[in-house]
C-alpha positions as CSV (number, residue, x, y, z in Angstrom):
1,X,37.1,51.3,-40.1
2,X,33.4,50.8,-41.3
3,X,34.2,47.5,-42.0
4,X,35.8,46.7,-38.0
5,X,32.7,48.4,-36.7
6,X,30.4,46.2,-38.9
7,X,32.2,42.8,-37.9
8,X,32.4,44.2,-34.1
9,X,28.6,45.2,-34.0
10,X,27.7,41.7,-35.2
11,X,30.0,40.1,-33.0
12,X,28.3,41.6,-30.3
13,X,24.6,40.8,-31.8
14,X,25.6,37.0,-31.9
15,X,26.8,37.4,-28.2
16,X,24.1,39.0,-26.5
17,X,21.8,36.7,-28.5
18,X,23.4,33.4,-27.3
19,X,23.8,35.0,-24.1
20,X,20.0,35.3,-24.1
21,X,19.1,31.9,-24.9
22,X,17.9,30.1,-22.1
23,X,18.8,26.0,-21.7
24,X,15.7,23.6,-22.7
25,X,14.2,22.3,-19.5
26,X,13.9,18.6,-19.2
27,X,12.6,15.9,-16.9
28,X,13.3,16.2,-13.1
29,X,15.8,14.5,-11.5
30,X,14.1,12.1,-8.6
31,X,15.4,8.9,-6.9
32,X,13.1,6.7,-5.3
33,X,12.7,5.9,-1.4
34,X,12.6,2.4,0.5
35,X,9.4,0.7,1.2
36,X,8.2,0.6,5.2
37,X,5.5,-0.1,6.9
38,X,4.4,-3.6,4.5
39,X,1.2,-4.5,5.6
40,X,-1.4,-6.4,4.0
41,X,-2.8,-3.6,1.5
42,X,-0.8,-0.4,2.6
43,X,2.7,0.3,2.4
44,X,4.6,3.7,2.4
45,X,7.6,4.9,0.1
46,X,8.3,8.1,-1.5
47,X,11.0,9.9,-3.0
48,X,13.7,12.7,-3.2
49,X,13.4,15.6,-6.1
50,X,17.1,16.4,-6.4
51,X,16.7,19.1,-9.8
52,X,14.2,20.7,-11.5
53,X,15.5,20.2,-15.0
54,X,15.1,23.8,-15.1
55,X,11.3,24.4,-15.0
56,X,9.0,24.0,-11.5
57,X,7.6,20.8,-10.7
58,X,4.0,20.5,-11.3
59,X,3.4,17.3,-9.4
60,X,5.6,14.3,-7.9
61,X,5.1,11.1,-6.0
62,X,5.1,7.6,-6.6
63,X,3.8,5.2,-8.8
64,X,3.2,1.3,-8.7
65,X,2.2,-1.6,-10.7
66,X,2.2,-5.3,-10.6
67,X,4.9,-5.3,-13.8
68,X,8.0,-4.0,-13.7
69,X,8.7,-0.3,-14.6
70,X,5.8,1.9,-13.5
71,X,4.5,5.0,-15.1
72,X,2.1,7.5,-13.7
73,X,-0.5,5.8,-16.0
74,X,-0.7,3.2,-13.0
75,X,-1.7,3.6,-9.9
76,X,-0.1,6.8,-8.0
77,X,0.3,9.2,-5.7
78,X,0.3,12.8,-6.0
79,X,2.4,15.4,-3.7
80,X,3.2,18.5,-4.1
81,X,6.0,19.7,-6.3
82,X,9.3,21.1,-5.3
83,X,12.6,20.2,-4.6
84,X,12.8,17.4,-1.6
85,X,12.0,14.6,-0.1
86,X,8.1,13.2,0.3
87,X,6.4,10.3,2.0
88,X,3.6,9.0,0.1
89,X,0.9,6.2,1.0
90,X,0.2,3.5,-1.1
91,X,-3.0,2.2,-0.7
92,X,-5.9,0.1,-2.1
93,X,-3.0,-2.9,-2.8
94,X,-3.3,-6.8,-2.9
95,X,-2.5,-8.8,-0.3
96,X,0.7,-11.3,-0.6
97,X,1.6,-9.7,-4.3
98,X,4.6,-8.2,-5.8
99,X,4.5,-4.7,-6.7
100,X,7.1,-2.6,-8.9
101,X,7.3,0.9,-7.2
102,X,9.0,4.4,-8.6
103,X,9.0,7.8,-7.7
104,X,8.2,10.7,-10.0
105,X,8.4,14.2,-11.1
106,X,6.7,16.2,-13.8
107,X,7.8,19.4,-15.2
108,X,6.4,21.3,-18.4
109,X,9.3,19.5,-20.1
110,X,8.0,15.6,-18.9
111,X,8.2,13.2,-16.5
112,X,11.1,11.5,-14.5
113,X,11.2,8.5,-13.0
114,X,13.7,6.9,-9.7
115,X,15.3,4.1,-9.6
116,X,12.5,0.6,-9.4
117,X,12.3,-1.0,-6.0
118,X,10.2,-3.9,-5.5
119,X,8.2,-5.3,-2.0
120,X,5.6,-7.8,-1.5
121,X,2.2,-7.2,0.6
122,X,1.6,-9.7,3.4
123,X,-0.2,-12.8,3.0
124,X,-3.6,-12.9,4.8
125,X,-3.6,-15.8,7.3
126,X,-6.4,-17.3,9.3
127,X,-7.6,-15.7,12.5
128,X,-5.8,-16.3,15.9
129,X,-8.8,-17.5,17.8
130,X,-8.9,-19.1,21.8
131,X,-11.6,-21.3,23.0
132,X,-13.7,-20.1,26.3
133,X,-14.6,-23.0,28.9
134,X,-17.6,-24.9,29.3
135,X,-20.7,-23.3,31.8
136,X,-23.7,-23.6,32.4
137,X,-23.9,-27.5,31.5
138,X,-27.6,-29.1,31.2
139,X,-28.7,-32.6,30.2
140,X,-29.2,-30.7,26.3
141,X,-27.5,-26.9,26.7
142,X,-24.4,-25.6,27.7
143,X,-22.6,-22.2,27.1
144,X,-18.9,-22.3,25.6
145,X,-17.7,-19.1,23.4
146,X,-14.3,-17.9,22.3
147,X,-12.2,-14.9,21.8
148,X,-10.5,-13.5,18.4
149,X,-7.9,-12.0,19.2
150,X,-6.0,-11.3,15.6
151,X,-7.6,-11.3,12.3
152,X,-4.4,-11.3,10.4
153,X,-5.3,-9.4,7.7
154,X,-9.0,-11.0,6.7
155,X,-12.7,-9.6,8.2
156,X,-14.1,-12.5,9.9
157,X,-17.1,-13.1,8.3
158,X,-18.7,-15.9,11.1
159,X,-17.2,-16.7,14.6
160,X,-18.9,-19.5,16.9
161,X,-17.7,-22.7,18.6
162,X,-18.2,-26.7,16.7
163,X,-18.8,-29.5,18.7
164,X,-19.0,-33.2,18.1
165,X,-18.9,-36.3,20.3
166,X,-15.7,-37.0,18.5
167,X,-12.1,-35.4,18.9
168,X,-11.4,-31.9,17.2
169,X,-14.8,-31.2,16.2
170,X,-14.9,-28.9,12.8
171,X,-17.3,-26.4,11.3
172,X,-18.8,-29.2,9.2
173,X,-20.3,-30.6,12.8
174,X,-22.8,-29.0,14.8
175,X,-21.8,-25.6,15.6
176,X,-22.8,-22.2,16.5
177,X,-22.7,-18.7,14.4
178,X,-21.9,-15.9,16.7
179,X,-21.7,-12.5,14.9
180,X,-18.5,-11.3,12.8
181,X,-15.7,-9.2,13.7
182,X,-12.8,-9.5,16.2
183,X,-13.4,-10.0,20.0
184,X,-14.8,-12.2,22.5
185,X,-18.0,-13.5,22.0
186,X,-20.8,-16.4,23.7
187,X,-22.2,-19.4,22.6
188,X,-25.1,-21.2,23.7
189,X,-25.1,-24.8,22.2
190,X,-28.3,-26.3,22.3
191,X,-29.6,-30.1,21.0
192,X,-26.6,-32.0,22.9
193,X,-27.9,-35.8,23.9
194,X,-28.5,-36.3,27.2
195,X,-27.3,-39.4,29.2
196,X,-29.6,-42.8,28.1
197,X,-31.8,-43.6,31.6
């Protein structure tokens, strides 16, 4: 009988032992969101934490690189953790360049990553720009100016009007500079040649 309540009491140790022994966490379980809003160095993306792996998330969001298969030592974002879904920015990009992007999730156990998406920035074009009419015509002066209406992704860094006694005058004839930045803006050109008396 001593024997059957030996084996039973150990039988019941081993039980309530294994019964006490909790699953090792691992990585969170995360898939990765579509890119939107492409522009020439933002887009968004994000994610979806679908399992903890059985420890809280300390931190989640995406990550991004130039190469394929990001990791959080790349550029990132950083949300807060949870279960769920998240929006995150991506900023500070390069304009017309393929990126590799992935969500993530970190736990006390490590990091998990979604499934790689890729998207491609906009390429920077030159500005939209519409020339004003002629006023104000002299013998040497007359007043002309234009109006910049897109910058297509670039700062304008001069604005003005060209002019030449030739057709479709360029910037390497006389011209004027008129400030930066997008908008309308005047021109006086000066040192035109008069009509020979």
């Amino acid at each position: 009988m001593k024997n059957l309540f030996r084996i039973s009491g150990a039988i019941l140790l081993i039980f309530l032992i294994h019964s006490c022994k909790k699953d090792k966490p691992t990585p969170p379980v995360i898939t990765t969101s579509g890119i939107a809003e492409i522009s020439y160095t933002t887009a968004t993306s994000g994610g979806d934490a679908t399992n903890e792996g059985g420890a809280a998330i300390i931190s989640k969001g995406v990550c991004w690189n130039t190469s394929a298969t990001p990791t959080i030592g790349n550029s990132k974002t950083t949300e807060s953790g949870g279960l769920g879904a998240f929006t995150s920015n991506l900023t500070q990009l390069t304009q017309n360049t393929l990126y590799y992007v992935r969500a993530y999730a970190t736990n006390s156990a490590g990091t998990g990553y979604g499934n790689q998406i890729t998207f491609t920035t906009i390429q920077i074009t030159v500005p939209v720009v519409t020339t004003t009419g002629i006023t104000s015509i002299t013998q040497t002066t007359a007043v002309s100016g234009g109006n910049i209406t897109d910058d297509n992704g670039g700062s304008v860094t001069a604005r003005g009007v060209c002019w030449s006694t030739v057709t479709n005058p360029t910037t390497a004839d006389s011209k004027t500079i008129d400030g930066t930045d997008k908008g309308s803006f005047v021109s006086n050109l000066t040192g035109l040649v008069g009509p020979v008396l």
